[in-house]
C-alpha positions as CSV (number, residue, x, y, z in Angstrom):
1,X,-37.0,-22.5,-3.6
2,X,-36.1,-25.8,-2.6
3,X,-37.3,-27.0,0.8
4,X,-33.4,-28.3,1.6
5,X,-31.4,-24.5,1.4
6,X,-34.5,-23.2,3.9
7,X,-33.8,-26.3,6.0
8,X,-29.9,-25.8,6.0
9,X,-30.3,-21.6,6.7
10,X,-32.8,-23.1,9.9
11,X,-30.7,-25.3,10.8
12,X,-27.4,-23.3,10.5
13,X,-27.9,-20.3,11.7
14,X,-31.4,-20.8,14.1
15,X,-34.8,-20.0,14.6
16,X,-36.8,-17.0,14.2
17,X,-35.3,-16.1,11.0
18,X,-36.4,-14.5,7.9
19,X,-35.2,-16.1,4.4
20,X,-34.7,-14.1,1.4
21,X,-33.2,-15.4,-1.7
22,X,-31.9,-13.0,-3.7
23,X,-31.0,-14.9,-6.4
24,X,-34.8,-15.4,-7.2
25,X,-35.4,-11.9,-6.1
26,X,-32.8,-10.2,-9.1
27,X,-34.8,-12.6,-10.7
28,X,-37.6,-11.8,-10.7
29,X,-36.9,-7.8,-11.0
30,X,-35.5,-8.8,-15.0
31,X,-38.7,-10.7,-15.6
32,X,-40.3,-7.2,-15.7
33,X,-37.5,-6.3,-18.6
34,X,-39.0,-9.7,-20.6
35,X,-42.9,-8.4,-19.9
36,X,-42.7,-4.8,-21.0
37,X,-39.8,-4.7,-23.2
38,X,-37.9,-1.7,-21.7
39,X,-41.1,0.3,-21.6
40,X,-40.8,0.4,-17.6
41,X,-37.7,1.3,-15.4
42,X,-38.0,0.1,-11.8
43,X,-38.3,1.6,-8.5
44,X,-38.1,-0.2,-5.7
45,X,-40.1,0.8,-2.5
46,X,-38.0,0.0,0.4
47,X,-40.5,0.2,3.0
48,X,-41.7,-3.8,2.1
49,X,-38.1,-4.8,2.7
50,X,-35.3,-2.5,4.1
51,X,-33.0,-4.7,4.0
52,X,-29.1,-3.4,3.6
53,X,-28.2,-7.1,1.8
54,X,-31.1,-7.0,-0.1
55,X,-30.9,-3.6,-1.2
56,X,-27.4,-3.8,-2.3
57,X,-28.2,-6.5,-4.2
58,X,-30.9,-5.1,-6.0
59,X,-29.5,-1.7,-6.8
60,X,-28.4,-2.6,-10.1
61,X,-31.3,-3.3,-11.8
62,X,-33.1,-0.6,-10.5
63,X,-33.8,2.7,-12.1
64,X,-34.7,4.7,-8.5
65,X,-35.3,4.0,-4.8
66,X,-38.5,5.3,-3.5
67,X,-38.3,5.8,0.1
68,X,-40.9,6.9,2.5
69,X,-38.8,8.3,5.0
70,X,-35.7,10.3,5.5
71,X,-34.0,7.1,7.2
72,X,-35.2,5.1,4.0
73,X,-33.1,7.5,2.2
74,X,-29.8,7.2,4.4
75,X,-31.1,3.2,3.8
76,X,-30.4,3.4,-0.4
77,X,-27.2,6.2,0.1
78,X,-25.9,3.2,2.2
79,X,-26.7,0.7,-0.6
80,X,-24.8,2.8,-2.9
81,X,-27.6,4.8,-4.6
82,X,-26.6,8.1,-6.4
83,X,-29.0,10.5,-4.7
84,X,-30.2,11.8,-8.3
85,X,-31.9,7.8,-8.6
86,X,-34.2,8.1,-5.1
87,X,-37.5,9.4,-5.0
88,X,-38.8,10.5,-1.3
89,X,-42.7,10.2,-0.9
90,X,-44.9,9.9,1.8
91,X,-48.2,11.8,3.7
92,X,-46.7,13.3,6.4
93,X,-43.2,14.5,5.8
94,X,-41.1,16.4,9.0
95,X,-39.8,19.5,8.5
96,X,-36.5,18.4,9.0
97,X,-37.0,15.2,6.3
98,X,-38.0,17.5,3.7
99,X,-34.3,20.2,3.8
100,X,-32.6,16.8,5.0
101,X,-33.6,15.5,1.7
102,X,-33.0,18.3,-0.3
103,X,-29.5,19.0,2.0
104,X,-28.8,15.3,0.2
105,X,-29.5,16.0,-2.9
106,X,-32.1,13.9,-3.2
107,X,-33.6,12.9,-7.1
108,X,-36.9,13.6,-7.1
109,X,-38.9,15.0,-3.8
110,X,-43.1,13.9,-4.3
111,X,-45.4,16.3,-3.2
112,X,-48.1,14.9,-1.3
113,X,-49.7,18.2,-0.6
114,X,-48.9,22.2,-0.6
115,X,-47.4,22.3,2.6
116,X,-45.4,19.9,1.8
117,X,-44.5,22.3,-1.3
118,X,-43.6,25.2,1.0
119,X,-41.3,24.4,3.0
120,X,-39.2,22.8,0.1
121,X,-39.7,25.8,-2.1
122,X,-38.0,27.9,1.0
123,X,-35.2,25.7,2.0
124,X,-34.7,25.4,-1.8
125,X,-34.3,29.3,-2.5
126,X,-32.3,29.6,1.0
127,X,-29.8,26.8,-0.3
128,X,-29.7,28.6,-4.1
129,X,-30.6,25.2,-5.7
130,X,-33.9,24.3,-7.4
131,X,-35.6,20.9,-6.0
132,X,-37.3,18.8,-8.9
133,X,-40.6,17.6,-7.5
134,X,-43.3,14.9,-8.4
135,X,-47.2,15.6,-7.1
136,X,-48.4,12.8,-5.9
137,X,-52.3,12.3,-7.4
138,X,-55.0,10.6,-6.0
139,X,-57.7,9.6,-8.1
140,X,-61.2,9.5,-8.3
141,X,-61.5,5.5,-9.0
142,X,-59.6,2.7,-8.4
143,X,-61.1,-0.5,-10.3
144,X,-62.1,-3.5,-8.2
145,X,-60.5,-6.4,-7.1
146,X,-57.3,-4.6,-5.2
147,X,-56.3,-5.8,-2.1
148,X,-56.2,-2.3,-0.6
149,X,-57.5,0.5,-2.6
150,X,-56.1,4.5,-1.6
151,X,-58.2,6.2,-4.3
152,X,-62.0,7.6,-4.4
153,X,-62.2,8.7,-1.2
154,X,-60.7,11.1,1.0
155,X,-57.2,10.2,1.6
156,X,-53.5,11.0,3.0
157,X,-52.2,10.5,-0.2
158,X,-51.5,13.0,-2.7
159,X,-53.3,15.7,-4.0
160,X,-57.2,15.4,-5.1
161,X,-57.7,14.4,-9.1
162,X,-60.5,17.2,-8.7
163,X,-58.3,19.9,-7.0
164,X,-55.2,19.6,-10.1
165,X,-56.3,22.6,-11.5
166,X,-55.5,25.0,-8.1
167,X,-53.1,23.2,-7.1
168,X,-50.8,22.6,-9.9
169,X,-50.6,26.2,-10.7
170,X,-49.5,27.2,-7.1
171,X,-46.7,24.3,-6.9
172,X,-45.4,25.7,-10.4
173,X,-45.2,29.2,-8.9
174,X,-42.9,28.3,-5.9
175,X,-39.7,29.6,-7.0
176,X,-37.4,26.9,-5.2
177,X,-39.4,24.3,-7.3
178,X,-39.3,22.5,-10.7
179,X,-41.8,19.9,-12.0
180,X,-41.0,17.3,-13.8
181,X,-43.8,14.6,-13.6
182,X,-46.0,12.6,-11.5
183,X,-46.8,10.2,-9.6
184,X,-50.2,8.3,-8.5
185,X,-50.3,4.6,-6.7
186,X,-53.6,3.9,-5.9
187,X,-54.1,0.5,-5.0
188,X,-52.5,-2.8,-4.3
189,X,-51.6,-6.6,-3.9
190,X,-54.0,-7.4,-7.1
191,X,-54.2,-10.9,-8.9
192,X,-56.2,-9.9,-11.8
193,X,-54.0,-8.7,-14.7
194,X,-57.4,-6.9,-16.3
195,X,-57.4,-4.8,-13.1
196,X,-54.3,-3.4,-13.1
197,X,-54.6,-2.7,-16.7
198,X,-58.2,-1.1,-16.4
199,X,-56.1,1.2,-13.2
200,X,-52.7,2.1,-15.5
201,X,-55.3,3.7,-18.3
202,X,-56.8,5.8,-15.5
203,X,-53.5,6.4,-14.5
204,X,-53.1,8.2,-18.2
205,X,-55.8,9.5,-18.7
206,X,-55.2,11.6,-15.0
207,X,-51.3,12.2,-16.4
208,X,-52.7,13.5,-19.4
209,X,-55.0,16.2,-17.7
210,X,-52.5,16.8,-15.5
211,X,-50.1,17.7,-18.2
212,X,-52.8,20.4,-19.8
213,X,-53.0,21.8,-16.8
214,X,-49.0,22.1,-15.8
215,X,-47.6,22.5,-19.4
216,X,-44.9,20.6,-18.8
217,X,-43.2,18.0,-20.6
218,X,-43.1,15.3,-17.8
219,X,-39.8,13.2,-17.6
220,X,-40.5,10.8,-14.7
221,X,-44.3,9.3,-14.4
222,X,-44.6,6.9,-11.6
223,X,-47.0,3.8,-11.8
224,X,-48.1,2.5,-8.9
225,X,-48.2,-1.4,-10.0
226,X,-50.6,-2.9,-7.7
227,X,-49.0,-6.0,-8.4
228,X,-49.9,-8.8,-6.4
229,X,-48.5,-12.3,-5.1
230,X,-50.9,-14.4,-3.4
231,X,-50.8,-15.5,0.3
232,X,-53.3,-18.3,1.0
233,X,-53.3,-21.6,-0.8
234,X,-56.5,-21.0,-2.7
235,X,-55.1,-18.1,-4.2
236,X,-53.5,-18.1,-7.9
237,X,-51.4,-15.5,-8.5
238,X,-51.0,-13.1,-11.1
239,X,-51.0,-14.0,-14.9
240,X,-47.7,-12.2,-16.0
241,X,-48.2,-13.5,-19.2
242,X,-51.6,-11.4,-19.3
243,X,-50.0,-8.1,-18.9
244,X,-47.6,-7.0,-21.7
245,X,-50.8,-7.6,-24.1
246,X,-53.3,-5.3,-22.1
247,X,-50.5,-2.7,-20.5
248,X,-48.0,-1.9,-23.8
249,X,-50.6,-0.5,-25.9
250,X,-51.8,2.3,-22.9
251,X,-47.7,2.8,-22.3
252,X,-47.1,2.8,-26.6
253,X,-50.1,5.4,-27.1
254,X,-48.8,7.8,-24.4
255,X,-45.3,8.1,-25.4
256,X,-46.4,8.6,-29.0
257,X,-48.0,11.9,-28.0
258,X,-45.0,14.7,-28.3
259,X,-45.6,16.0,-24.4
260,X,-44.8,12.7,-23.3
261,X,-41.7,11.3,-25.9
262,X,-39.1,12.1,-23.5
263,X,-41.0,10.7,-20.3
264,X,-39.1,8.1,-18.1
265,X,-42.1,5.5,-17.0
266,X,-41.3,4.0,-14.0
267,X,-43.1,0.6,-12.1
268,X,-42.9,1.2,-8.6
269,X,-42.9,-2.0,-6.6
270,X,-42.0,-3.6,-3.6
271,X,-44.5,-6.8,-2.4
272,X,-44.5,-8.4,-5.8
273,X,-40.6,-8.2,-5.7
274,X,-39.6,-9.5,-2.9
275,X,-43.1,-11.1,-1.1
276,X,-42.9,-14.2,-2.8
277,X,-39.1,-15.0,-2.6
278,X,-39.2,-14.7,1.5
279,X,-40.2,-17.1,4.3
280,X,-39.9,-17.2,8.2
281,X,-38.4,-19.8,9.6
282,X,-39.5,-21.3,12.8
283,X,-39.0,-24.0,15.2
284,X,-41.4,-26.2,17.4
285,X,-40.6,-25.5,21.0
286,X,-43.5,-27.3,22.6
287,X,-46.8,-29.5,21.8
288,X,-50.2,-30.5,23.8
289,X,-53.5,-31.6,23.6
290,X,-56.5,-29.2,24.2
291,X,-60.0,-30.1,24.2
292,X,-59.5,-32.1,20.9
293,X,-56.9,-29.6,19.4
294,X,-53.2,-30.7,18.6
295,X,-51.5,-27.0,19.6
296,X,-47.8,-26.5,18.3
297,X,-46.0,-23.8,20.2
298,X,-42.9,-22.3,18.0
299,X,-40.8,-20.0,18.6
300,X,-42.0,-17.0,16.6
301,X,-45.1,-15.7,16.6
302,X,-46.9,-12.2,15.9
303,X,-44.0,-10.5,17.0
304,X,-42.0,-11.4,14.4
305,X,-44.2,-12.0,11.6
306,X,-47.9,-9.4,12.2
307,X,-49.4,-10.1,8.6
308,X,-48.9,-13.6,8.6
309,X,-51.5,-13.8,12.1
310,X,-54.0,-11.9,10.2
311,X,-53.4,-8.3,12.5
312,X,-52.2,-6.4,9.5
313,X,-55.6,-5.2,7.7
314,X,-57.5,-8.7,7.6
315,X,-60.7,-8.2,8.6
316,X,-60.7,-12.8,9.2
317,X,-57.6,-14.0,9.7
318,X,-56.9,-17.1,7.4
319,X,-53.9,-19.8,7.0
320,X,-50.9,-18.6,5.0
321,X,-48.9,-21.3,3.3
322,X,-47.4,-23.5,5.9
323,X,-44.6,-26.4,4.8
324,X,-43.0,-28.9,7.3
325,X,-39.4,-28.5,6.8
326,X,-38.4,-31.5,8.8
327,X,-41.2,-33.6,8.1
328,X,-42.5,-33.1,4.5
329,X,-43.2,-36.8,4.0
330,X,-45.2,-37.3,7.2
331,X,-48.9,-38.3,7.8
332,X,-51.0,-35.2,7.4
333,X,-52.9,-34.0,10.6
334,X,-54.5,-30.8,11.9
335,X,-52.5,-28.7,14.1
336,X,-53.3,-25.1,15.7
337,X,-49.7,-23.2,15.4
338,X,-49.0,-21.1,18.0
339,X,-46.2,-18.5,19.1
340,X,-44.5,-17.7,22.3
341,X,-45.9,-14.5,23.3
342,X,-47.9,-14.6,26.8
343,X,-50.9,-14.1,25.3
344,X,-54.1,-15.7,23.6
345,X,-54.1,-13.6,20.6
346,X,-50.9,-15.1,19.4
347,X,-52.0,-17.4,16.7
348,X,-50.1,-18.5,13.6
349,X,-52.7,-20.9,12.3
350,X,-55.5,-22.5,13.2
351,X,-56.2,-25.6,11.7
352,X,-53.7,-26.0,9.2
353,X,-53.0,-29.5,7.6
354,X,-49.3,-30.2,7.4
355,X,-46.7,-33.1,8.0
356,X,-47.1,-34.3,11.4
357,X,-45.4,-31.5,13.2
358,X,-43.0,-32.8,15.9
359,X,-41.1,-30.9,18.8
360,X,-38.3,-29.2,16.8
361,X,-39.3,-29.6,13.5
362,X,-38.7,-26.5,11.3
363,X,-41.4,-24.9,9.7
364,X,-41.8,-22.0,6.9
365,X,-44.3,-19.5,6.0
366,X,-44.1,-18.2,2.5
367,X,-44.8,-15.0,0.7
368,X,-42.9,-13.3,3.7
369,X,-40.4,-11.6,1.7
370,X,-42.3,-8.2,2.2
371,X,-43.9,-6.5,5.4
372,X,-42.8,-9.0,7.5
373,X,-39.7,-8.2,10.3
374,X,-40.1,-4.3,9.8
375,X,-43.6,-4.6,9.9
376,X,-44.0,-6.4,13.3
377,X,-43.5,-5.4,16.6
378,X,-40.4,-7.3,17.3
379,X,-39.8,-6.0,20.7
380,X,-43.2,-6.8,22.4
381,X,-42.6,-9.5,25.7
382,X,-38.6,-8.7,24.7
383,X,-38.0,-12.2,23.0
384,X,-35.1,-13.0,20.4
385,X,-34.9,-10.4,17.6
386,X,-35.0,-12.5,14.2
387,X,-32.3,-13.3,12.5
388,X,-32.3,-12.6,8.1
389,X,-30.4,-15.1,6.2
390,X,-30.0,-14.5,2.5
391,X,-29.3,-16.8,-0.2
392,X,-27.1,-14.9,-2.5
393,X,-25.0,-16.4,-5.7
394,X,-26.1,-19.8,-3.8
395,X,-24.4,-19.1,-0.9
396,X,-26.0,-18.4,2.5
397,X,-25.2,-15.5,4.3
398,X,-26.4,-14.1,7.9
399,X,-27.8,-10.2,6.8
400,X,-29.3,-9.4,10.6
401,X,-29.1,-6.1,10.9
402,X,-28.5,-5.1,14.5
403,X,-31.2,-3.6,16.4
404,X,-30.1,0.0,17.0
405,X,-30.4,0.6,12.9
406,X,-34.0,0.4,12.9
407,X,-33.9,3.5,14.8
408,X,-32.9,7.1,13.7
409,X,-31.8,10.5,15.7
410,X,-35.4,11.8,16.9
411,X,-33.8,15.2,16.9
412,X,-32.4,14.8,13.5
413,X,-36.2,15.0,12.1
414,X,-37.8,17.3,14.8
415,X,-39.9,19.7,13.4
């Protein structure tokens, strides 16, 4: 993305703001088509961007929805998704989200555990309609080199690899239930194309067994892609290029075998999608000299953007990748980037070499695309909520979503 559209959205429509080009982002979701040759459909997982622009945007190329939450449902009906296309997952499900899911005739309801199972097998059989249902798995191993791994250890997520053989057999024994595949995501944000192959054959191997075990002829199997984008400037990303080679063979030998000819394979994503076609845009506010530090002070800061300071899983917070929208052919200094919260913790960068930074300059921090607004808390020391600008057809558009929509009726999912 060119540095002059992120300097006109700044510019135009003010600092904090998130920038999401959607252009690149539709983009980016056909590149998949290219790799894997219609092998894959596509669901997108709205919780790494939620939002409505983006969304609608999307939706077209998209097989399902997977939402984690009974607002993230209302979030792709809004969009103009047919209920049948969203999948609803997530560890700890209200009462209330589960029958308001199946009240909306949601597609596919994931099973992350037997209680879970329960209460949608009785508000199923008191409705008179049968829910179709994924089981989450979580498996025994998840291959190195993931960013975050949710397999081989005890976990929220889905039900045991080892405890299939029980569980299974209840699930399919609920009368308000029907089975129809399965889902496992078990680690992500990886760079290493070998990786995510070595996880998708344990992924089929585990879909396999659990096949024996059910009977069934699965029609939907979810893969949880791990598919990463990289964030600090040392990082390269992930060899697309790499992946038909090692992935098409594990998909082509699968759907040879007659239980699995009819099955719907589905990449679920979100980061790799949208992460890399983001930035936050920010602008200096302030500048000083500290014992031998040149300290920028800009007008966002942790609240608005949690990952990017390191306070969302790092265990050392290191530089993202910083540009100098104003400035980008200035002399190259050192500057410590700060935000505008009253406290000391607020830390964008330390030490980052950019553009000489001058009082309101613009900056940008990229790979931001995914678990940035939602993911921050936007409301601590009460300063401006951000402002999302999209890039759409090469047009720029303001897609802020008023505040009051990131919250739902408490009562709604009591229980």
């Amino acid at each position: 993305m060119s540095v002059s559209k992120r300097l006109e959205a700044a510019s135009q429509f003010g600092t904090p703001a998130y920038f999401y080009d959607l252009d690149a982002i539709r983009t980016r979701i056909a590149l998949l088509g290219d790799l894997f040759a219609g092998r894959f459909g596509v669901s997108y997982a709205i919780k790494a961007n939620p939002n409505p622009a983006l969304l609608e945007a999307i939706k077209p190329l998209l097989s399902t929805f997977d939402a984690s939450s009974l607002g993230e449902v209302r979030r792709a009906l809004a969009a103009g998704m047919p209920a049948a296309r969203i999948t609803f997952s997530g560890p700890a499900k209200r009462r209330a989200e589960i029958t308001g899911a199946i009240d909306l005739g949601i597609g596919e309801l994931v099973l992350e555990n037997s209680r879970d199972a329960r209460i949608a097998s009785a508000h199923a059989v008191e409705k008179g309609v049968v829910q179709t249902v994924l089981v989450r798995i979580n498996p025994k191993e998840v291959p190195r080199r993931f960013g975050a791994s949710m397999a081989g250890t005890a976990s929220q997520f889905g039900i045991d690899e080892e405890c299939l053989e029980a569980e299974l057999p209840f699930i399919q024994s609920l009368p308000g239930l029907k089975l129809v595949g399965f889902h496992i995501y078990s680690g992500s944000n990886c760079l290493h194309a070998e990786a995510i192959a070595e996880n998708f054959e344990i992924f089929a191997r585990i879909f396999r067994d659990a096949q024996k075990i059910s009977g069934i002829a699965p029609t939907r199997l979810i893969f949880g892609s791990g598919f990463g984008v990289p964030y600090l400037p040392d990082e390269e990303g992930l060899d697309h290029e790499a992946l038909p080679p090692l992935v098409n063979p594990i998909i082509d030998a699968l759907k040879s075998e007659p239980a699995f000819k009819n099955a719907n394979c589905n990449l679920e994503l979100g980061r790799w999608i949208v992460g890399p076609n983001g930035w936050l845009l920010t602008q200096v506010v302030s500048e000083k000299q500290s014992r031998g530090k040149s300290i920028r002070m800009c007008d966002a800061g942790f609240n608005n953007h949690l990952a990017a300071c390191g306070m969302m899983g790092s265990v050392l917070p290191r530089n993202w990748i910083f540009e100098n929208l104003s400035n980008p052919a200035g002399e190259t200094a050192v500057f410590t980037l700060v935000g505008p919260l009253c406290t000391s913790i607020d830390r964008l960068a330390r030490d980052v070499h950019l553009p000489e930074v001058r009082i309101d300059d613009f900056l940008s921090i990229a790979s931001s695309g995914a678990y940035g607004l939602t993911a921050s808390p936007t409301q601590f020391i009460s300063h401006p909520y951000p402002k999302e600008i999209v890039l759409r057809d090469g047009e720029l558009f303001e897609a802020t979503e008023p505040l009051r929509y990131h919250r739902y009726d408490q009562a709604e999912t009591a229980g």
